[in-house]
C-alpha positions in Angstrom: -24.4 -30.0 38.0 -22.3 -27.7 40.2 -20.8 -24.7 40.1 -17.3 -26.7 40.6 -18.0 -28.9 37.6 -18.8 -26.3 35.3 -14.9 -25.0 34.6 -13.5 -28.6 34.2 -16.2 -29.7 31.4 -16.2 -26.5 29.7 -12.1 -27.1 28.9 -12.5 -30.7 28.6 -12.7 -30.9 24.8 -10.0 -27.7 24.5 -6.6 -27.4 23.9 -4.3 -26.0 26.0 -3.0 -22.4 25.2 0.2 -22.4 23.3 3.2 -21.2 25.5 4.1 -17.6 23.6 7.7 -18.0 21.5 10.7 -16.3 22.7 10.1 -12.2 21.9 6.2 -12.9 22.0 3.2 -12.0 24.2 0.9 -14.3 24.8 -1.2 -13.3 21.8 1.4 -13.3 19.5 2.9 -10.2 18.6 6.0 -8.4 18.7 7.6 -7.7 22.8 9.3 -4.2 22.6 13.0 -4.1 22.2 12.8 -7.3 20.0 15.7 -7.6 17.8 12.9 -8.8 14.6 13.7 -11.1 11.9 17.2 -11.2 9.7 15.8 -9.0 7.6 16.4 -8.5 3.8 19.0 -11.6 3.0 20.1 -9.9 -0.4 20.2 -6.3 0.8 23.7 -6.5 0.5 24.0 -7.5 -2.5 21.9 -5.2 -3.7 23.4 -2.3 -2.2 26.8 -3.5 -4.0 25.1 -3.6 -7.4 23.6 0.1 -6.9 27.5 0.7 -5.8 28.9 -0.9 -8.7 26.3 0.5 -11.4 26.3 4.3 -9.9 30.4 4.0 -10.2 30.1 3.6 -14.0 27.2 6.0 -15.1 28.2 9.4 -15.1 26.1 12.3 -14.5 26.7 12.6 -18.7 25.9 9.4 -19.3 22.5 9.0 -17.2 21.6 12.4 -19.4 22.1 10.6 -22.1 20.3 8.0 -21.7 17.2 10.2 -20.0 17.4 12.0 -23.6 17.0 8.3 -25.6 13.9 7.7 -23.5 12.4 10.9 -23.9 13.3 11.0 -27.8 11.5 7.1 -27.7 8.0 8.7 -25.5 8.0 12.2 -28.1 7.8 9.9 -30.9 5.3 7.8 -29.4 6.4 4.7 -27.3 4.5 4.4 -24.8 6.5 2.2 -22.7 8.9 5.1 -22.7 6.4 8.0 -22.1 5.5 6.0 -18.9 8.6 5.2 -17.6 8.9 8.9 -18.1 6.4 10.2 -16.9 6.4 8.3 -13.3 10.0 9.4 -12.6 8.7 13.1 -13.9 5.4 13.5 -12.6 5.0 10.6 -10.2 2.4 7.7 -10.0 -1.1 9.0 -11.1 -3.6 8.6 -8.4 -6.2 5.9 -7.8 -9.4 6.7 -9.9 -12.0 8.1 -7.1 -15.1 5.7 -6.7 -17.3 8.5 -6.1 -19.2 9.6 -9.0 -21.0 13.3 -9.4 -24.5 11.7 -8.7 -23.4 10.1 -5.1 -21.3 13.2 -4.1 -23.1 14.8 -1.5 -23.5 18.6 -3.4 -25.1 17.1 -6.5 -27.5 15.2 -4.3 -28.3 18.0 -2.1 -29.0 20.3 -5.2 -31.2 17.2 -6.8 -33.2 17.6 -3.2 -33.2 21.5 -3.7 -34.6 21.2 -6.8 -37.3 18.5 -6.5 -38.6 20.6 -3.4 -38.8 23.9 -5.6 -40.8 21.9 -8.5 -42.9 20.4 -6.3 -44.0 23.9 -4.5 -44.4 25.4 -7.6 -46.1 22.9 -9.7 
C-alpha cells in the first residue's frame, strides 16, 4: 500500500463534512454580528399584560394585598410564608454537600490528634 492510497481509503467509508449554515462556522456555532433567533414570540404579549395589570394595582392596593399574604403565612399557611419569604428574603441557598467530617479543618485536627495519641500512648 502507498503513501498516495492511504488518504483516499481512509475517507472512503466517510461522509462528507456538512457545508456550515448561513451565520455558522464550520463547527457550528454562532459568527459574530449574527442577528440570532426571533427570540421570545410572546414577549410582547407579555409585556402588554405586565402593562395592563401594573395600570390597575395601585401602590394601595398591592399593600393590601402583601398584608392578606402576610396575615395567611403569620397564621400558618405555608404556601403564603413562602411566597413571602422568597420576595422578602430571597431564594434560600443550595444545601452544601460538604459535611464537617470531609471539610478539610476537621480532618486536619482528626490527623493532629491521632499523631498526639499515638506519641503519647
Amino acid at each position: 500500500m502507498s503513501p498516495a492510497t492511504l488518504p483516499a481509503e481512509k475517507n472512503r467509508g466517510s461522509k462528507p463534512a456538512p457545508q456550515p449554515q448561513a451565520g455558522r462556522d464550520s463547527r457550528g456555532r454562532f459568527t459574530p454580528c449574527n442577528p440570532g433567533g426571533p427570540g421570545n414570540p410572546f414577549a410582547r404579549q407579555v409585556a402588554q399584560l405586565r402593562s395592563t395589570i401594573l395600570q390597575h394595582l395601585s401602590t394601595k392596593d398591592i399593600g393590601n394585598i402583601i398584608e392578606a399574604v402576610k396575615v395567611k403565612a403569620v397564621s400558618g399557611d405555608l404556601v403564603a410564608a413562602k411566597l413571602l419569604l422568597q420576595y422578602a428574603v430571597g431564594k434560600p441557598a443550595p444545601p452544601s454537600t460538604r459535611t464537617p467530617s470531609t471539610s478539610r479543618n476537621t480532618s486536619k485536627s482528626i490527623s493532629r490528634a491521632r499523631r498526639s495519641w499515638t506519641m503519647s500512648g
